[in-house]
C-alpha positions in Angstrom: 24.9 16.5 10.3 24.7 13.6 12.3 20.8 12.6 12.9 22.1 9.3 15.1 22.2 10.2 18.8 25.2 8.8 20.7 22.5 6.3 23.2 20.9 4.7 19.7 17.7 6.5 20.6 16.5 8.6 17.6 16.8 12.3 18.5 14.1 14.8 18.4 13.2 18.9 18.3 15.3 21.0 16.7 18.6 20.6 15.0 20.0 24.1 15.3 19.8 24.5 11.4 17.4 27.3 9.8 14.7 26.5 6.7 13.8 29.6 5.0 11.1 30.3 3.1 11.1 32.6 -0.2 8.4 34.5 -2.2 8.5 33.8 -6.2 11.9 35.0 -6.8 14.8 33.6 -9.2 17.6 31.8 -7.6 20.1 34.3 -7.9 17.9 36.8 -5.8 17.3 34.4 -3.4 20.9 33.8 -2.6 21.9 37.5 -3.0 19.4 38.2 -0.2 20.3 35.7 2.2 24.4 37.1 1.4 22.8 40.9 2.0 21.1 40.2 4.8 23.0 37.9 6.9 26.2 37.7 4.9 25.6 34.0 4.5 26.6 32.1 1.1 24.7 29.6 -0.1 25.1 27.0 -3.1 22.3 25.9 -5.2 21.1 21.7 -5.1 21.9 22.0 -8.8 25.6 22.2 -8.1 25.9 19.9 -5.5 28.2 16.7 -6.1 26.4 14.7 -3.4 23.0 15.6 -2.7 23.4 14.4 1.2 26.0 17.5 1.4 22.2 19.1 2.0 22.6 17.6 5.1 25.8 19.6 6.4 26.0 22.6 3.6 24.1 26.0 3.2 22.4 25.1 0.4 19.1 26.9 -1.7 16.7 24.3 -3.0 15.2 25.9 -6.5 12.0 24.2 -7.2 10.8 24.6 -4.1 12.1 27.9 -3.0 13.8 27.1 0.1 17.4 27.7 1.8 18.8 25.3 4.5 21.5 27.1 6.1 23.6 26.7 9.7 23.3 30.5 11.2 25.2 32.0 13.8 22.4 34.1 16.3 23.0 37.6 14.8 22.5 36.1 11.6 19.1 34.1 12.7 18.0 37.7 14.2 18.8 39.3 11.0 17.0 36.6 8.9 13.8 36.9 11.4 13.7 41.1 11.0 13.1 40.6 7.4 10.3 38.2 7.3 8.7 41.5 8.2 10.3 43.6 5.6 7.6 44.3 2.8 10.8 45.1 0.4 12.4 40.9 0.9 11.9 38.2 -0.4 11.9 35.9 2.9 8.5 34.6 3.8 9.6 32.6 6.9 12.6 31.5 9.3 11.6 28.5 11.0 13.5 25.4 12.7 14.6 22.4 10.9 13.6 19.4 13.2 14.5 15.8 13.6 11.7 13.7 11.8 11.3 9.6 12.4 9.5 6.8 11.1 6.0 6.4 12.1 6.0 2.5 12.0 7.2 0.0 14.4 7.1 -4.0 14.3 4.6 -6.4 15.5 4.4 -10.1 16.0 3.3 -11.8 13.0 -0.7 -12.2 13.7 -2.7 -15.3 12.3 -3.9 -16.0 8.9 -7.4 -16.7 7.5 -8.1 -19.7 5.5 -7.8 -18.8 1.8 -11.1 -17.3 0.7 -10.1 -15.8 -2.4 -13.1 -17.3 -3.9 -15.8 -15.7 -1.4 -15.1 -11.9 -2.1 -17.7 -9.4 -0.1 -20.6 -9.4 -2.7 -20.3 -5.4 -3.4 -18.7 -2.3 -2.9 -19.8 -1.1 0.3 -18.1 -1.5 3.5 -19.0 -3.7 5.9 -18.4 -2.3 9.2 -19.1 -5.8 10.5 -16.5 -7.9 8.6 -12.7 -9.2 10.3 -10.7 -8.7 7.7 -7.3 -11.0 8.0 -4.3 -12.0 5.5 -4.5 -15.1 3.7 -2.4 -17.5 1.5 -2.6 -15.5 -1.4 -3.1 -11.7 -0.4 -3.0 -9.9 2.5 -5.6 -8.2 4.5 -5.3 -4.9 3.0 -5.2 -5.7 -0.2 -8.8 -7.3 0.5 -9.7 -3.9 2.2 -8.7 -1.5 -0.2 -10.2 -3.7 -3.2 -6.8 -4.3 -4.8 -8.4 -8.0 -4.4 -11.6 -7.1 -5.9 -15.2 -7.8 -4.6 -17.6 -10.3 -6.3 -18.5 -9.2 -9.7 -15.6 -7.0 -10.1 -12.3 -6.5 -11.9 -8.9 -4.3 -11.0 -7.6 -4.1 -14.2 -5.5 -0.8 -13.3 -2.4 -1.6 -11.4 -0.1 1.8 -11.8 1.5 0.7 -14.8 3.5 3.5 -15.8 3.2 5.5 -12.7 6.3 6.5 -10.8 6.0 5.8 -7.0 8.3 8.3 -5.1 9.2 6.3 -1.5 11.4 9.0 1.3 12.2 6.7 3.9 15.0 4.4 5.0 15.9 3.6 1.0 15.5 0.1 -0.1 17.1 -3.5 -0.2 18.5 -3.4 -3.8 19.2 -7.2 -3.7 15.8 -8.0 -3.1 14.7 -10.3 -5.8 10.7 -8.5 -5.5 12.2 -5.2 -6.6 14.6 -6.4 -10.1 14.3 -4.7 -12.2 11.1 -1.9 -10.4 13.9 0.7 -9.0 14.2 3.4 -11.8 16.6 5.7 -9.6 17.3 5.8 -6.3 19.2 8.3 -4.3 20.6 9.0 -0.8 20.6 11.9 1.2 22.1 10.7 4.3 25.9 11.5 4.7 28.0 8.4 4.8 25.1 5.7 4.0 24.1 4.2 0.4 20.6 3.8 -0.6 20.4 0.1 1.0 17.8 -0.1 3.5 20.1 -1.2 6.9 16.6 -0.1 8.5 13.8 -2.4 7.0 11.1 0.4 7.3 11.5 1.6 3.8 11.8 -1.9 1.8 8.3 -2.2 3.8 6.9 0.6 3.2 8.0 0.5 -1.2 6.9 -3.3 -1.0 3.0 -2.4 0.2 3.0 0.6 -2.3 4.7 -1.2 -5.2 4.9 -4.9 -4.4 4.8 -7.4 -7.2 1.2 -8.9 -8.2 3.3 -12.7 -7.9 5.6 -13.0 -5.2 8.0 -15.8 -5.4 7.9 -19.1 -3.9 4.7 -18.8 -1.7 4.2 -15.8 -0.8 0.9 -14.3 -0.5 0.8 -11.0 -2.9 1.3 -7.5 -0.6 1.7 -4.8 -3.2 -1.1 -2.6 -4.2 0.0 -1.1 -7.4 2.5 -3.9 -8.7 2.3 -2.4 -12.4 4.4 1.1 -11.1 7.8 1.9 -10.8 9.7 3.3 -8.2 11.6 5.9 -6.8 13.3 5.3 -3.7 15.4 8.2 -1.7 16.7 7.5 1.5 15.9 10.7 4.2 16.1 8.6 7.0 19.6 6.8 8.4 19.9 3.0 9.3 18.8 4.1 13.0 15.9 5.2 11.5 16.4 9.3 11.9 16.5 12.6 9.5 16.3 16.1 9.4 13.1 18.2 7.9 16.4 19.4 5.7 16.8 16.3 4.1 13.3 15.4 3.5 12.9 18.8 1.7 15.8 17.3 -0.5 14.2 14.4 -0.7 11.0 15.9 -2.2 12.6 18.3 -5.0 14.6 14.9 -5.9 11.6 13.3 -6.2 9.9 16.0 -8.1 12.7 16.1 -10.5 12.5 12.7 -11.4 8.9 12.8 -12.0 7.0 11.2 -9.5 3.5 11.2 -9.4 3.0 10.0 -6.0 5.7 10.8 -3.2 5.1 8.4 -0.1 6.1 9.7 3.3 5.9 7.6 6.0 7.7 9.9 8.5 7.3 13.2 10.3 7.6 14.7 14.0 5.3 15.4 16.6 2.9 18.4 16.9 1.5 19.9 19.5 -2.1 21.1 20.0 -2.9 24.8 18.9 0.7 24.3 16.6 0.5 25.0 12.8 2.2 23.7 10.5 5.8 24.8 9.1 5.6 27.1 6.4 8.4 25.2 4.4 6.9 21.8 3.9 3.5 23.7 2.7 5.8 25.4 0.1 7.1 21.9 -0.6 3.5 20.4 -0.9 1.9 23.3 -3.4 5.3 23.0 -5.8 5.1 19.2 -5.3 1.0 19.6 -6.9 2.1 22.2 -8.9 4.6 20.1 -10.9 2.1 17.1 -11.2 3.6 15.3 -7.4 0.7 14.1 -4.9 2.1 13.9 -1.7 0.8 11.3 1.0 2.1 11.6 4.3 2.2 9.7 7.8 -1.0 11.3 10.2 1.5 10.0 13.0 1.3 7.4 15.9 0.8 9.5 18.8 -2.7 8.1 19.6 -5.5 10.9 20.5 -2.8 13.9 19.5 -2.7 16.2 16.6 -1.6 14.7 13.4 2.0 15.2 12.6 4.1 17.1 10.6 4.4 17.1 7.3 1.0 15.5 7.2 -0.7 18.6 9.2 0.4 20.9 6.0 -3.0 21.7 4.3 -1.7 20.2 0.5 0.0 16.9 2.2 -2.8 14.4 2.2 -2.6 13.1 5.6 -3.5 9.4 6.2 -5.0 7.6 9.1 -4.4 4.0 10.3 -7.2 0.9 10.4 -7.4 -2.1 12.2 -9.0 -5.6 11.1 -12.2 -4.7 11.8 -12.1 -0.6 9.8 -11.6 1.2 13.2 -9.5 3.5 14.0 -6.1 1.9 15.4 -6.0 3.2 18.7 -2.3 4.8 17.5 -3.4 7.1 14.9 -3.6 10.6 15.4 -6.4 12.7 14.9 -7.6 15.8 13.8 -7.2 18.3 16.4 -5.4 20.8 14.9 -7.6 22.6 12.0 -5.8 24.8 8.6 -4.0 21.7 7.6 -3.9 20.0 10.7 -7.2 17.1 9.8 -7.0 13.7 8.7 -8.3 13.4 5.3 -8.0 9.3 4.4 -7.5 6.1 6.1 -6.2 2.7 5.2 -5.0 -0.2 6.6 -2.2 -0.1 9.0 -1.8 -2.9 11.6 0.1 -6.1 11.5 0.4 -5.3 7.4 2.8 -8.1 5.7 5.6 -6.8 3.5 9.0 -6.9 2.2 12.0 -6.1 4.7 15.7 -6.5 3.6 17.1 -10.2 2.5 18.9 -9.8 5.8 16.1 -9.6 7.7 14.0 -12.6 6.5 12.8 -10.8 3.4 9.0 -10.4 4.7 7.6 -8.9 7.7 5.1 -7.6 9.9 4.9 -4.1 11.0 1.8 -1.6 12.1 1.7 2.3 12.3 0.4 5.0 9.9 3.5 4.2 7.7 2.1 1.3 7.1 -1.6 2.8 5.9 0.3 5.8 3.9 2.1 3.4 1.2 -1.6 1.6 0.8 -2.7 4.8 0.1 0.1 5.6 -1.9 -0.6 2.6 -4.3 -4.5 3.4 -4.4 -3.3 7.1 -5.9 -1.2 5.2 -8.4 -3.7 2.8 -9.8 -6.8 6.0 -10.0 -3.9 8.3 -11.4 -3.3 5.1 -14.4 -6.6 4.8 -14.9 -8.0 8.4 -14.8 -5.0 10.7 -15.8 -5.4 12.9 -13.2 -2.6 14.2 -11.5 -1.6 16.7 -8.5 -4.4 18.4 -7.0 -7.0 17.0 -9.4 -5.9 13.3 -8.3 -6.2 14.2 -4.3 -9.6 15.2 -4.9 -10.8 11.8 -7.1 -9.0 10.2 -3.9 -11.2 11.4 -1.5 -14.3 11.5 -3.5 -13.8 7.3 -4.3 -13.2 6.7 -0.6 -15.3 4.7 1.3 -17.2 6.5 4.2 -16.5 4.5 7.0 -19.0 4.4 10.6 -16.3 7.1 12.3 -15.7 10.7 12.6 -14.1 12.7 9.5 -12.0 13.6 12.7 -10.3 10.1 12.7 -10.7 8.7 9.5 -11.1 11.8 6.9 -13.5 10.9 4.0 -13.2 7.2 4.8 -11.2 4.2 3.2 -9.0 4.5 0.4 -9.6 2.1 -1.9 -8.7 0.5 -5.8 -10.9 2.0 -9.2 -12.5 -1.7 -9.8 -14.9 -2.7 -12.9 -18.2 -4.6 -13.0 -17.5 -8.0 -14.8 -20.5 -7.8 -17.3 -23.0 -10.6 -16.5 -24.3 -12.2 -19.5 -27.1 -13.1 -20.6 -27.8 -16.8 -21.5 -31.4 -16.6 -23.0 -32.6 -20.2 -24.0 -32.3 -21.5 -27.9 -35.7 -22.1 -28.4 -36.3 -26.0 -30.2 -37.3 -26.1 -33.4 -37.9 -29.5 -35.3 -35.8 -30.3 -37.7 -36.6 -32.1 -41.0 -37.4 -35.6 -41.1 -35.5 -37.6 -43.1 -36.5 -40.9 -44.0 -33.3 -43.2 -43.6 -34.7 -46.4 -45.8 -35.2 -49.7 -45.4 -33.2 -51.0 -42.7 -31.4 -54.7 -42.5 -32.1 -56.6 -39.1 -28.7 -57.0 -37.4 -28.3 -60.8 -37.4 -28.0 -63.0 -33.7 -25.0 -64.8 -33.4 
């Protein structure tokens, strides 16, 4: 399937394509009902040669239980009777929909003097501070504490975590990245893994960054000790199917990620649930060890988007300079799924784009906050050994409450496991004489 729409503008709804949803059945009854019931034949992700054949193909998705398939009406109707057949395995029929990057780019804004040496003097938040990039590290880096406060250490940077980024893909050639990709994979018909975008290398560089850029660069990674695992969902034009992300995910699951990064999604409406199919995604994701962090969307005062509205995708708010909400991010209207639950920075954030494309950049949108949260997970799963479920809740219960309603900004700011640096104790020697020693008779020293 084609997600690029002949104008260049990325297209949106439905694609005309079917995700179905299955009950804890094996594979092979999975495919036999969808043959019984609607005569439709559908390989297994297993056997496929190319994974973007997901794309086009009727194809059942294992460890999540799901079938993609391209149904004529009489099959869709006879797919729809038997979600409500108590005797078949089919939980739900739903639409697969165009998703999109929820990032755009903004002019590069000014930078502080370096203060690397005048950190905030504890943990809390200071709803009064500017925070704003510097020489050495960028602004969210300060705000998330992956530059630590006074008095404070971050000795955990994600160092043996796998980082799982769906997006554009990645520049390979970027010389941040050598030698940090452990696979990489692309599910977009026609197109390699090389980021023709920029939104993914941005997105992978503020999760994974390294902790020493070269040249001069000021440092824009979170968790620079992680690896990671880039699959590309979303074309060079920036556009993908719910399909592919679903591809995307089991991918990632199957290579062992412990954090899967989505910066992406569609619009939801007010009073709309979420789709039963990324849910299923999201529990098997937790199941097998996989946090998901997902885009809340950009759609200002509007329902946060899907797949971030599923109740276990942790959905992730934008901040400004000053920790408010950035008047983009959406918000919690929709309830069962549908609330923010963390926030992190997201407006003019400095990262890596493609060689091509000047190699660093600005951009600002919940994308931007999700891979910030993303390396956060990474550095509390390296330093805790929580994973899945367990890891989402030691998340949110380390984030910082922030002046603003749970509605915007969930439990508050994301932010780095730190240590106290142990202040010592430098207790006085007290004097003591020592022994006198009588040195003799001494000889005048003679005037010349």
């Amino acid at each position: 399937m084609n997600t690029d729409s002949a104008g260049g503008r990325v297209p949106e709804g439905p694609t005309g394509r079917q995700i179905i949803t299955f009950a804890p059945v094996d594979d092979a009854t999975a495919t036999r009902e969808l043959r019984d019931v609607a005569d439709l034949d559908v390989g297994t992700s297993r056997g496929l040669d190319d994974p973007a054949a997901a794309a086009t193909g009727n194809v059942y998705l294992e460890e999540l239980r799901i079938a993609i398939v391209d149904s004529a009406p009489d099959q869709l109707g006879a797919l729809s009777r038997a979600v409500g057949d108590s005797a078949s395995p089919i939980l739900a029929v739903e639409p697969e929909v165009y998703v999109y990057p929820f990032g755009a780019i903004d002019a590069p804004p000014a930078v502080a003097q370096d203060d690397s040496d005048a950190e905030t003097e504890d943990d809390e938040v200071d709803a009064a501070e500017t925070y704003a990039d510097t020489d050495t590290y960028t602004w969210g880096l300060k705000a998330v504490h992956a530059v630590p406060p006074i008095l404070a250490t971050a000795p955990w940077a994600g160092a043996g975590i796998r980082i799982a980024v769906l997006d554009t893909g990645i520049d390979l050639g970027h010389p941040d990245f050598a030698g940090r990709v452990i696979a990489s994979q692309s599910f977009i018909p026609g197109q390699p893994v090389q980021d023709g975008h920029s939104h993914g290398t941005h997105c992978a560089g503020t999760a994974a960054g390294p902790k020493s850029p070269p040249g001069t660069q000021r440092r824009y990674g979170v968790a620079h000790g992680s690896r990671l695992i880039v699959g590309k969902v979303l074309s060079d034009s920036g556009s993908g199917t719910s399909g592919q992300i679903l591809a995307g995910i089991e991918w990632a699951i199957q290579q062992g990620a412990h954090v899967i990064s989505m910066s992406l999604g569609s619009a939801v409406a007010v009073g709309q649930t979420y789709y039963t199919y990324y849910e299923q995604a999201a529990t098997a994701a937790l199941n097998a060890g996989s946090l998901i962090v997902a885009a809340a969307g950009n759609s200002g005062w509007a329902p946060v988007g899907a797949p971030a509205n599923s109740p276990s995708v942790l959905a992730v708010a934008a901040l400004d300079q000053a920790l408010q909400r950035a008047p983009f991010s959406c918000v919690g209207l929709n309830g069962n799924g549908g609330e923010v639950n963390i926030a992190a920075p997201g407006v003019a954030t400095y990262s890596s784009v493609p060689v091509s494309k000047g190699s660093y950049g600005f951009k600002s949108g919940t994308s931007m906050a999700t891979p910030h949260v993303a390396g956060v997970a990474a550095t509390l799963a390296r330093k805790t050994g929580l994973r899945g479920r367990a890891l989402w809740q030691e998340l949110v219960r380390t984030a910082l409450p922030l002046p603003l309603s749970a509605q915007e900004v969930g439990a508050g700011l994301a932010v780095v496991p730190t240590r106290r640096r142990p202040i010592w104790d430098y207790r006085p020697i007290p004097w003591r004489p020592g022994p006198i020693i009588d040195p003799g008779p001494l000889e005048p020293n003679p005037i010349p």
